[in-house]
Structures are given as structure tokens and as C-alpha cells.
OpenMM code with the backbone's topology and positions (N, CA, C; nanometers):
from openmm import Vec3, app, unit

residues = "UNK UNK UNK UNK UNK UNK UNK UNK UNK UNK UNK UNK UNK UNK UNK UNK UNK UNK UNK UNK UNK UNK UNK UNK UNK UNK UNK UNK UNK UNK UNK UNK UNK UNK UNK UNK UNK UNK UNK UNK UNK UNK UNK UNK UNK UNK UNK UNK UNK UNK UNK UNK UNK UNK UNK UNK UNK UNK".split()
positions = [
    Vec3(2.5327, -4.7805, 4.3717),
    Vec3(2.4686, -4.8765, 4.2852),
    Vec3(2.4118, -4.9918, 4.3668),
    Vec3(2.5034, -5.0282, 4.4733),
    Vec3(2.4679, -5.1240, 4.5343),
    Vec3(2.2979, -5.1123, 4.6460),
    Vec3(2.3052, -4.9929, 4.6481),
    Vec3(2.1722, -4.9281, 4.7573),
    Vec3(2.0393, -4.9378, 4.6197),
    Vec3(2.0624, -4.9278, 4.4998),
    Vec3(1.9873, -4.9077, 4.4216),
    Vec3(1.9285, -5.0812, 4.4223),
    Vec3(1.9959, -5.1770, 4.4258),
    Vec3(1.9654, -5.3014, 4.3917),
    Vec3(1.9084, -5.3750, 4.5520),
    Vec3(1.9795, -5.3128, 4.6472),
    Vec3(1.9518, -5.3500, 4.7685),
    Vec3(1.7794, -5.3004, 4.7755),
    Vec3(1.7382, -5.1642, 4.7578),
    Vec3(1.5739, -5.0523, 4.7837),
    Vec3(1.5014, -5.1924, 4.6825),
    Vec3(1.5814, -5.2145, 4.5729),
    Vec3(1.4927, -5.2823, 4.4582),
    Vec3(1.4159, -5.4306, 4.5141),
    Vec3(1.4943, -5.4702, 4.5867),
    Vec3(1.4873, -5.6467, 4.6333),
    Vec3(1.3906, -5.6159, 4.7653),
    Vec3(1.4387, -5.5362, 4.8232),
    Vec3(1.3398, -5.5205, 4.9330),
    Vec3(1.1919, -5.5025, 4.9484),
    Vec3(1.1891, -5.3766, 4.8541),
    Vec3(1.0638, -5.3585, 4.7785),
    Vec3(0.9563, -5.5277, 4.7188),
    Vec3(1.0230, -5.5807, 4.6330),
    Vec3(0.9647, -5.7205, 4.5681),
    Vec3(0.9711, -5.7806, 4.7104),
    Vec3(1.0545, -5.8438, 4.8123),
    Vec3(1.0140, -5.8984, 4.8518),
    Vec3(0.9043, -5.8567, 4.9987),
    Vec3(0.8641, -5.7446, 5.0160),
    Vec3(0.8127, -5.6527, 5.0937),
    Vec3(0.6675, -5.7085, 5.0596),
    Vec3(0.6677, -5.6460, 4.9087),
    Vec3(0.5367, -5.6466, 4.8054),
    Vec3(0.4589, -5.8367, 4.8370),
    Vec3(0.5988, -5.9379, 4.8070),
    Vec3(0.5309, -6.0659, 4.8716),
    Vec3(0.4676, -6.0958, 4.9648),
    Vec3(0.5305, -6.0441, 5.0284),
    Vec3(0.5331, -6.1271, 5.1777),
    Vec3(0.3741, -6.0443, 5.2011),
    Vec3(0.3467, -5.9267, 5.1703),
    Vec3(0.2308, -5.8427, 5.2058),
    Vec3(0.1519, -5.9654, 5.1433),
    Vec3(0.1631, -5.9541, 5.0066),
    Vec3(0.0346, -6.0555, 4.9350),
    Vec3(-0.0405, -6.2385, 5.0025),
    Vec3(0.1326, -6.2819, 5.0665),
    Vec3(0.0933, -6.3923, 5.0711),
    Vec3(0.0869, -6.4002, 5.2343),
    Vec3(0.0648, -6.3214, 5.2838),
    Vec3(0.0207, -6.3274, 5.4278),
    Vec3(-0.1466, -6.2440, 5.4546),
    Vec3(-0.1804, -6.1615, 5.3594),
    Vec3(-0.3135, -6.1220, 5.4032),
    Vec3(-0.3549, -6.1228, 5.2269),
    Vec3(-0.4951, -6.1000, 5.1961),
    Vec3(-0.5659, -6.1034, 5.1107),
    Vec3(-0.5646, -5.9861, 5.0370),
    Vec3(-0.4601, -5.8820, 5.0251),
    Vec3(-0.4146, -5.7800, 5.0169),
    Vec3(-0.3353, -5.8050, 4.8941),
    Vec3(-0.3077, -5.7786, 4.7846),
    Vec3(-0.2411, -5.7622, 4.6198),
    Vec3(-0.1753, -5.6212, 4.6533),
    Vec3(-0.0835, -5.6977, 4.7135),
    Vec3(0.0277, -5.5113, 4.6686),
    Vec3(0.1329, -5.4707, 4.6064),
    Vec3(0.0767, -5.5473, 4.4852),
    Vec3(0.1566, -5.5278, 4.3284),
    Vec3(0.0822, -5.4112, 4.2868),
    Vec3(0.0515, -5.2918, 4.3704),
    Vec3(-0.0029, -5.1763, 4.2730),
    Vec3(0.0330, -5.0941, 4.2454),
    Vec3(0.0196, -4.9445, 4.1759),
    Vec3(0.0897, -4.8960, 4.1114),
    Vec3(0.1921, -4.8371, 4.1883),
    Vec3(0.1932, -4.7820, 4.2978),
    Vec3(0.2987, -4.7324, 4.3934),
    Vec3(0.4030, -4.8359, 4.3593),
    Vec3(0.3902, -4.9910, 4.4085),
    Vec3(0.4915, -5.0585, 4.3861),
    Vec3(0.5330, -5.0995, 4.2943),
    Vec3(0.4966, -5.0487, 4.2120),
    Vec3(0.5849, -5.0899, 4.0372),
    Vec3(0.6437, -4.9569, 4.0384),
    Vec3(0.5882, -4.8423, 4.0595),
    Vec3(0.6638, -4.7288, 4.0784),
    Vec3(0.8025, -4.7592, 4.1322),
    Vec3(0.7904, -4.8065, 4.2762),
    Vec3(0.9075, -4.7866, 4.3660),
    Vec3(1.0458, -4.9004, 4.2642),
    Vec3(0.9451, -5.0147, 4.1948),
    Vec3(1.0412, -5.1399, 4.1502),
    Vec3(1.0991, -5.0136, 4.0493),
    Vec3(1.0191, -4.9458, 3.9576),
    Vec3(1.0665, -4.8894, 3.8132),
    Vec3(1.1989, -4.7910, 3.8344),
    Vec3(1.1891, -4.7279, 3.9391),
    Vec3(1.2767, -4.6443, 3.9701),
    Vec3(1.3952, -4.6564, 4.0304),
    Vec3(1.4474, -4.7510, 4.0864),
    Vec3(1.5893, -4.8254, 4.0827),
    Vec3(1.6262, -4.8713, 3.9820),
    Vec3(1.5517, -4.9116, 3.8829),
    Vec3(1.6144, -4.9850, 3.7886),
    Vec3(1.6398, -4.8535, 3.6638),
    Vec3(1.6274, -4.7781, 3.6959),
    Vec3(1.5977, -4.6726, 3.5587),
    Vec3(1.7320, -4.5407, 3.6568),
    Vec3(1.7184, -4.5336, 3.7641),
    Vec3(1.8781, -4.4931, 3.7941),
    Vec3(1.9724, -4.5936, 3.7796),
    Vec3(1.9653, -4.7335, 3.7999),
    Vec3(2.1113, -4.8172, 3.8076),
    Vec3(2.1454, -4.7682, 3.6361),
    Vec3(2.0302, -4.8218, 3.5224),
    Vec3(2.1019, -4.7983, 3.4084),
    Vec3(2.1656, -4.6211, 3.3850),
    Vec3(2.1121, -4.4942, 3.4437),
    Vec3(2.1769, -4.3767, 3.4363),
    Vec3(2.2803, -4.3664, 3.4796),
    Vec3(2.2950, -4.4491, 3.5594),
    Vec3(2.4747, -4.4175, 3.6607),
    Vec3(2.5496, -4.5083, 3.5731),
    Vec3(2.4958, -4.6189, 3.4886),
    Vec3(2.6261, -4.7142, 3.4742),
    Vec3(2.6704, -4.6013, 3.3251),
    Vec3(2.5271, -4.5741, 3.2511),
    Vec3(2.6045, -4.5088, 3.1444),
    Vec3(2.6484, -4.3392, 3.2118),
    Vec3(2.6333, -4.2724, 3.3041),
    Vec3(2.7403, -4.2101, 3.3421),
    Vec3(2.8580, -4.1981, 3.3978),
    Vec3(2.8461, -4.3099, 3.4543),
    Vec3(3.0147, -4.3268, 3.5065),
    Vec3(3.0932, -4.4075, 3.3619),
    Vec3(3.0173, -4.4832, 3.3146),
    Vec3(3.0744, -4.5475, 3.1392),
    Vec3(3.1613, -4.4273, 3.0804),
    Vec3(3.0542, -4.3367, 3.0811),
    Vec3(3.1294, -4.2107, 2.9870),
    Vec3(3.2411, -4.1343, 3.0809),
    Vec3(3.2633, -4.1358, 3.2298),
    Vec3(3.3653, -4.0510, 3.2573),
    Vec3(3.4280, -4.1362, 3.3358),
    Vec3(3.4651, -4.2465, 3.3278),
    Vec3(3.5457, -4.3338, 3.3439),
    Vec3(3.7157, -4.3150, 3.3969),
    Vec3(3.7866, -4.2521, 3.2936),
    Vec3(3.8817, -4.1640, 3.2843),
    Vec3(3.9123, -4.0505, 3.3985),
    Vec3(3.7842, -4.0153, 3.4899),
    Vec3(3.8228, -3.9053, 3.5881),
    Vec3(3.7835, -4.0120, 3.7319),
    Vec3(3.7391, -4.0974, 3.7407),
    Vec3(3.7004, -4.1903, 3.8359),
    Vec3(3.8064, -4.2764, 3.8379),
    Vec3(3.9487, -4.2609, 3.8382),
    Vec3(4.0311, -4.3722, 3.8835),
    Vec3(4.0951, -4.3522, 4.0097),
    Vec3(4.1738, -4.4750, 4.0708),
    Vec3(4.1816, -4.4551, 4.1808),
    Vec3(4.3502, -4.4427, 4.1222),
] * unit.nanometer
topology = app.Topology()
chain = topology.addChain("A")
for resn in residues:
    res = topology.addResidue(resn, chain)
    for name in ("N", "CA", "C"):
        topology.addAtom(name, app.Element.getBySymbol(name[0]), res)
């Protein structure tokens, strides 16, 4: 989960730093792609580990 939020932040701030150092907008669709797709596994894992909870103990 934690690699999912780590790819996510990197990405946004990747996407900045591109924009505000050259004349270059690289808020495009690739990178809303790359943002959309961490965030759409973190919510699949939380509601799968939610539901099997019970076999994941230590």
C-alpha cells in the first residue's frame, strides 16, 4: 500500500517540477493515467484485505 502512495506522489511531483522548469504542461493524459491508477488499486486492496481480515493476522 505504501509503494502505491509512494509511485502516486512521485508521479505529481515529477509532473511539477517538469511544468515549472520548462514550458512543457505535463499534466497529460499519460499522467493522469499513471495518478488514476494508484489510487484505484489502494481502494481494491483496502476493500480486499477489509473482507479477509480474519486470515491476515499475525
Amino acid at each position: 500500500m505504501h509503494i502505491l502512495k509512494i509511485s502516486l506522489i512521485i508521479v505529481i511531483i515529477y509532473a511539477i517540477l517538469i511544468s515549472c522548469t520548462t514550458d512543457y504542461m505535463a499534466f497529460d493524459a499519460s499522467t493522469v493515467s499513471q495518478c488514476v491508477f494508484p489510487i484505484v488499486m489502494a481502494i481494491v486492496n483496502k476493500v480486499y484485505f477489509d473482507r479477509r481480515k480474519d486470515i491476515f493476522v499475525n
